[in-house]
C-alpha positions as CSV (number, residue, x, y, z in Angstrom):
1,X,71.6,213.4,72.0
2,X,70.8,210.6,69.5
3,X,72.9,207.6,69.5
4,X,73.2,205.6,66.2
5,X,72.4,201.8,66.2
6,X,76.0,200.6,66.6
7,X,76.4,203.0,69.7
8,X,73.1,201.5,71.5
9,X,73.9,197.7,70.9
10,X,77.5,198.9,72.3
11,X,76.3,200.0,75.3
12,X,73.8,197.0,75.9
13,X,76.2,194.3,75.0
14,X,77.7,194.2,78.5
15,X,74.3,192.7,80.3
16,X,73.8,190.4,77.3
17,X,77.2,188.9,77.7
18,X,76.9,188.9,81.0
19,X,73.3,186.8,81.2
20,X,75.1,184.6,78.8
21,X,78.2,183.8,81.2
22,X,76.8,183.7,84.4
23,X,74.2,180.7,83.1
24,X,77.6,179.1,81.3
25,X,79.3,179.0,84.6
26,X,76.2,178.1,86.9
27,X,76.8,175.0,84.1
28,X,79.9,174.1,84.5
29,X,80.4,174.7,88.0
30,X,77.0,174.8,90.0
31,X,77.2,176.1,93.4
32,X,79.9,177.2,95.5
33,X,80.2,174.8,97.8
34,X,81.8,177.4,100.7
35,X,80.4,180.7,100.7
36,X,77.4,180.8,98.7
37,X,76.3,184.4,99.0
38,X,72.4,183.1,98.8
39,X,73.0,181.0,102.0
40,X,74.9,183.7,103.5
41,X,72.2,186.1,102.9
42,X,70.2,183.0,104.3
43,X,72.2,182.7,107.6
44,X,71.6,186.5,107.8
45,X,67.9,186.4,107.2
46,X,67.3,184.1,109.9
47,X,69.7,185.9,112.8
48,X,67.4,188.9,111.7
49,X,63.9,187.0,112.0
50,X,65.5,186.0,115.4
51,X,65.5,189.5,116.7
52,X,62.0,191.1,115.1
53,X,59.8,187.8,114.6
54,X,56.3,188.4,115.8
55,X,53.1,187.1,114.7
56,X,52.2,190.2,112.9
57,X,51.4,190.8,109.2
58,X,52.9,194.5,109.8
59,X,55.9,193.1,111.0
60,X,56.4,190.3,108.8
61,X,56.2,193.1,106.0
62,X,59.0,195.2,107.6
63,X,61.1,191.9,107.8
64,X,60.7,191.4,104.2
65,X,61.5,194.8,102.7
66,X,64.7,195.1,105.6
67,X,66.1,191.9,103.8
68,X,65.3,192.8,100.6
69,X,66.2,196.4,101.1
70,X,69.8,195.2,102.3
71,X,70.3,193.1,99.3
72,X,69.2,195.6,96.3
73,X,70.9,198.5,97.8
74,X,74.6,197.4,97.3
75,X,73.2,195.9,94.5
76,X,72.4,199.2,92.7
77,X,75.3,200.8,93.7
78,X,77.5,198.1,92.2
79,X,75.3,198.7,89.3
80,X,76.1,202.3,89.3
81,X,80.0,201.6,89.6
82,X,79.7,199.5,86.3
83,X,78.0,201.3,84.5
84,X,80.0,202.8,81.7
85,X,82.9,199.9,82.0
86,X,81.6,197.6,79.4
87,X,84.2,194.9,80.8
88,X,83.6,195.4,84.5
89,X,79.9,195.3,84.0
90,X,79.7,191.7,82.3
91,X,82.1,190.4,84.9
92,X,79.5,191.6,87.3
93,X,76.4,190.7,86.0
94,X,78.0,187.2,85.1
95,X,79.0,186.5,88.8
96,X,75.4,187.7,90.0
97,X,73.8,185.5,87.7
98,X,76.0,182.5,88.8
99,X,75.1,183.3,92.6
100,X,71.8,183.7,92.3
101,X,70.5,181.1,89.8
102,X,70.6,177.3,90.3
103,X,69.7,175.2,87.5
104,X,72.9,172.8,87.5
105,X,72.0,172.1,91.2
106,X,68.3,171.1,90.7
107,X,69.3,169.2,87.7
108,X,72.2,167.0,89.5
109,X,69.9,166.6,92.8
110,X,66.7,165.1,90.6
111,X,68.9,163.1,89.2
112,X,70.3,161.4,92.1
113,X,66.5,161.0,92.9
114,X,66.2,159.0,90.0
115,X,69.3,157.4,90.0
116,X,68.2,156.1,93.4
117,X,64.8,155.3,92.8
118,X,65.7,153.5,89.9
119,X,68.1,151.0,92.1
120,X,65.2,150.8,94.2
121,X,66.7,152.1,97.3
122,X,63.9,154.2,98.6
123,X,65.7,155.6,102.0
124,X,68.5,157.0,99.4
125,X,65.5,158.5,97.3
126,X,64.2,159.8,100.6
127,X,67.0,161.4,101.9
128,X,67.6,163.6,98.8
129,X,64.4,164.8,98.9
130,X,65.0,167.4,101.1
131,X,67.1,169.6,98.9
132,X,64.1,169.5,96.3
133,X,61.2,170.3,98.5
134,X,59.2,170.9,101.4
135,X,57.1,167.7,101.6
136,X,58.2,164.9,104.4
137,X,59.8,162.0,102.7
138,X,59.0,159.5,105.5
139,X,55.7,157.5,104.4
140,X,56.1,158.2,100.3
141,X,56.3,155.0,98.6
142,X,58.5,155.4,94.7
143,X,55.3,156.9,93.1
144,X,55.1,159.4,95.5
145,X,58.9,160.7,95.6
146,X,59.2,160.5,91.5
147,X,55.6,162.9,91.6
148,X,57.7,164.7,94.2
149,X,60.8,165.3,92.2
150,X,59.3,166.1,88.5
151,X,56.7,168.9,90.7
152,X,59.9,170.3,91.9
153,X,62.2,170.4,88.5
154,X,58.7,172.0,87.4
155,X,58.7,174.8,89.8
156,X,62.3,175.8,90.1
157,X,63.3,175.7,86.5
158,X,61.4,178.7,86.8
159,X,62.4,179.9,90.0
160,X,65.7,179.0,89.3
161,X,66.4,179.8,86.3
162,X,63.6,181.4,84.0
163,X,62.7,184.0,86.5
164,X,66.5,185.7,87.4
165,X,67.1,185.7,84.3
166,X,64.1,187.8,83.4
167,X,64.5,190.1,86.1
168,X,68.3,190.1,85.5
169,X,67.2,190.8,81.9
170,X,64.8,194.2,82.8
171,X,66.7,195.6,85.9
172,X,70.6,193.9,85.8
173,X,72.3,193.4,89.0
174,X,69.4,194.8,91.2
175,X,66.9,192.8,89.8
176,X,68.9,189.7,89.9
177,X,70.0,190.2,93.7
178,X,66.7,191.1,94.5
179,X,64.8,188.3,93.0
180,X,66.8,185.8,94.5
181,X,66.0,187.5,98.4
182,X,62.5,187.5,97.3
183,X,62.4,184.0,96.6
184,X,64.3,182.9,99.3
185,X,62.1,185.0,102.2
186,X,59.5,182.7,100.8
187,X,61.0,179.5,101.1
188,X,62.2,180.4,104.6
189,X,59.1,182.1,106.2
190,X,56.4,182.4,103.0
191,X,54.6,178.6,103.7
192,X,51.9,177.9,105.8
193,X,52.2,176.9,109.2
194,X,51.4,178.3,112.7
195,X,54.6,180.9,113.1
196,X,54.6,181.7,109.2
197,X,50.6,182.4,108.8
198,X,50.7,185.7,109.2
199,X,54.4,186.9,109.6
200,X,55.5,185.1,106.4
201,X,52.5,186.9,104.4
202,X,54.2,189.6,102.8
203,X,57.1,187.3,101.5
204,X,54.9,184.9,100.3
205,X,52.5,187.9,98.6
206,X,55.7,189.4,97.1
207,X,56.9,186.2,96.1
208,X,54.0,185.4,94.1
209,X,53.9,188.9,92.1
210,X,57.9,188.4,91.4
211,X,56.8,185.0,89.9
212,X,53.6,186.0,88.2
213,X,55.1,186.3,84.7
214,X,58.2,184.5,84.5
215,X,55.7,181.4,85.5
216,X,53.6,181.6,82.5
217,X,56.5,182.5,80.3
218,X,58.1,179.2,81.9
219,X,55.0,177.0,80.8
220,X,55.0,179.1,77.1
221,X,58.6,177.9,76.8
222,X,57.8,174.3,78.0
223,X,55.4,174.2,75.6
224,X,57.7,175.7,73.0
225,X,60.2,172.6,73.9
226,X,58.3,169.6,74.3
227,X,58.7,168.6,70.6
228,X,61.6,168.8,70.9
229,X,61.9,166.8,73.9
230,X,58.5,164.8,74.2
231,X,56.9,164.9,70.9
232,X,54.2,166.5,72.2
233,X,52.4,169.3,70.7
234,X,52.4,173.0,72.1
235,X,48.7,173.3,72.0
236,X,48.2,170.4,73.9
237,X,51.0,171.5,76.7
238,X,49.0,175.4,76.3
239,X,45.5,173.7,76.7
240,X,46.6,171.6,79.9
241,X,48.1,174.9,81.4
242,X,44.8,176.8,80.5
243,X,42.6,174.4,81.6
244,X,44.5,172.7,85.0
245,X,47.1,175.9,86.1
246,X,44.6,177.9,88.0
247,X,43.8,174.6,89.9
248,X,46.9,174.8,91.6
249,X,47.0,176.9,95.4
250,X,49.9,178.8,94.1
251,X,48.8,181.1,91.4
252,X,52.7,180.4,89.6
253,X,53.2,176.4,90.5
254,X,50.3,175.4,88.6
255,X,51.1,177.0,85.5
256,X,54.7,175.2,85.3
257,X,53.5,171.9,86.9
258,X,50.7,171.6,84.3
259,X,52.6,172.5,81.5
260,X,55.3,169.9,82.6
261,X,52.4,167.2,83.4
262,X,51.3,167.5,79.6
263,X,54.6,167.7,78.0
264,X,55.7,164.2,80.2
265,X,52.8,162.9,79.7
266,X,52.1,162.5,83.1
267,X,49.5,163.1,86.2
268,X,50.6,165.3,89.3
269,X,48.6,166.5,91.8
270,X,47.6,164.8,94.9
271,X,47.9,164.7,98.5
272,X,51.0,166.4,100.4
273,X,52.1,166.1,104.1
274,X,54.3,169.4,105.3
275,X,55.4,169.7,108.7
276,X,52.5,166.9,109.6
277,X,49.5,169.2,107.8
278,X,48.5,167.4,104.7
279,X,47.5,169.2,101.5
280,X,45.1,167.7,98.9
281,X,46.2,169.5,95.7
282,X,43.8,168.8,92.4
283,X,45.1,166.7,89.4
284,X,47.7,168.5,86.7
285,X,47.8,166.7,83.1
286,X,45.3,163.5,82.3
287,X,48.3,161.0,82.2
288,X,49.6,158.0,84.4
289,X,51.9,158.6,87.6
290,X,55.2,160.0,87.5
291,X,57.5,156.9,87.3
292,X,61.5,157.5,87.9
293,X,62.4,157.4,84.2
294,X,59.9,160.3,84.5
295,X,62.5,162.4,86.4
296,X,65.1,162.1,83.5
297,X,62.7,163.5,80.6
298,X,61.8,166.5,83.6
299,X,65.5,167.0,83.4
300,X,66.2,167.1,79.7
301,X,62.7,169.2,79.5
302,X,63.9,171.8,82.3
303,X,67.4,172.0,80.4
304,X,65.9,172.7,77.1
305,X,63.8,175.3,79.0
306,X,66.8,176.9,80.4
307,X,68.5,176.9,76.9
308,X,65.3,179.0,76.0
309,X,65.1,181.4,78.6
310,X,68.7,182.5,77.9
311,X,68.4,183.2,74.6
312,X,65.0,185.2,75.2
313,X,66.5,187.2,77.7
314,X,69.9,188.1,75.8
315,X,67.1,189.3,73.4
316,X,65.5,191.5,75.5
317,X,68.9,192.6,77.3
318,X,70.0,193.7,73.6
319,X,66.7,195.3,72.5
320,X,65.7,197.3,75.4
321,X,69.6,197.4,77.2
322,X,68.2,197.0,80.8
323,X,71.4,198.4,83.0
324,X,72.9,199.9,79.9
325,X,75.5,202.8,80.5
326,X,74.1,206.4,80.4
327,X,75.1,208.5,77.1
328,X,77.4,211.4,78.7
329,X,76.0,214.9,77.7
330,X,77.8,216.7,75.7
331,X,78.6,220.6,75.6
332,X,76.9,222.5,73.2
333,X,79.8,224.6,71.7
């Protein structure tokens, strides 16, 4: 059975609308503040890890598909009770895409960074720092926690926004949920230290390959923005990220850092102390150090970026109609 061109764009309207809602709302009202599903699944994760941790790779592994597993599955079926209820599936991908991305958040918690950084109360700037990243607050002077802040609206505009949005875009309400475990297994268990070498190895492996392309298409759309934003040319943002995004440990954090360093204008990079191990990480961009009026252009930049991301993946929710409603099959008379 063909369908004409009005019946397809009928049928893949629903996912469209629905990307387009859930990033309004995660707008206008960020995160739940009771009864996030991502911390519940969290809370759920970590009562799990509880009862099977051991310092395996193998069964690290089978933690990470268990959670992930018990995340997608409801996941598709919801998709599958949807699916042919224009209506009902909007609603549903809307309210995924709410829970699971978190641009609004990172947006209001750099800015209360910056906020405090520019009254010059460091042990305010300090305490937020926490909900940005991993890195101790304790001994970093105002430099350090601005370089902090504008590496982590770098990262998680991707993470928290470019990259559910893609997945949401190619595989709906599955792909949404299970993005957002994936990414969260790695923050709980995928960084280095002694009890997550080698039992946080398979989230922080599938981390990195669910982040592979909505990185670099996070660092093509910062460099699509920062006229608009910086005044500074795409090629330049594109020859920083060619030239300093491979320097980075994480083969994804480089590419958005470095595009974020060229369209700022600014240097990141340096030395990081997590859990007491410090990390010397190589310079991103060829400008000065972050400073926290720095933070606010990260902000606006990461925004515009969002802006983009929806609009690219409504596109590809319309042309290819990702989580679309099968055609029924007709009987020959």
């Amino acid at each position: 059975m063909v369908l004409g061109h009005n019946e397809l764009m009928s049928r893949r309207w629903p996912l469209a609308l629905g990307l387009m809602t859930g990033v309004a709302l995660d707008a206008l009202f960020g995160d739940p503040r009771r009864g996030h599903p991502v911390a519940a699944f969290g809370r759920a994760a970590a009562a799990l890890e509880a009862r099977d941790y051991a310092d395996s790779r193998g069964r690290g592994a089978a933690h990470a598909a268990a959670c992930v597993l018990a995340v997608a599955a409801p996941a598709v079926v919801l998709h599958r009770r949807t699916r042919g209820r224009p209506s009902w599936q909007a609603a549903a991908v809307a309210t995924a895409v709410w829970a699971v991305t978190g641009a609004r958040s990172l947006h209001f918690e750099a800015e209360r960074a910056s906020s405090s950084l520019r009254r010059r109360d460091l042990a305010a700037a300090r305490a937020v720092l926490p909900s940005l990243c991993g890195r101790d607050p304790a001994l970093l002077d105002a430099t350090g926690i601005a370089r902090a802040v504008v590496e982590s609206v770098a990262e998680n505009t991707s993470a928290a926004a470019v990259a559910p949005l893609l997945w949401g875009a190619v595989a709906g309400i599955p792909g949404l949920a299970a993005y957002r475990a994936v990414n969260t297994l790695d923050a709980m268990v995928g960084h280095r230290s002694v009890r997550y070498e080698r039992f946080g190895w398979a989230s922080a492996r599938l981390d990195d390959v669910a982040n592979w392309i909505p990185a670099r298409v996070t660092a093509a759309l910062t460099a699509a923005c920062a006229p608009l934003v910086t005044r500074v040319s795409p090629v330049t943002v594109l020859g920083v990220v060619r030239r300093d995004g491979g320097r980075h440990p994480s083969p994804n954090a480089g590419r958005c850092e470095a595009a974020f360093a060229a369209a700022l204008g600014v240097r990141l990079g340096g030395t990081n102390v997590y859990g007491g191990v410090a990390e010397t990480r190589p310079d991103l961009g060829e400008g000065r150090a972050p400073e926290p009026d720095d933070i606010r252009r990260a902000i606006q930049l990461s925004r515009a970026v969002t802006v983009s991301a929806t609009a690219l993946a409504v596109l590809m929710a319309l042309l290819t109609g990702a989580g679309r409603s099968r055609p029924r099959r007709r009987l020959a008379r």
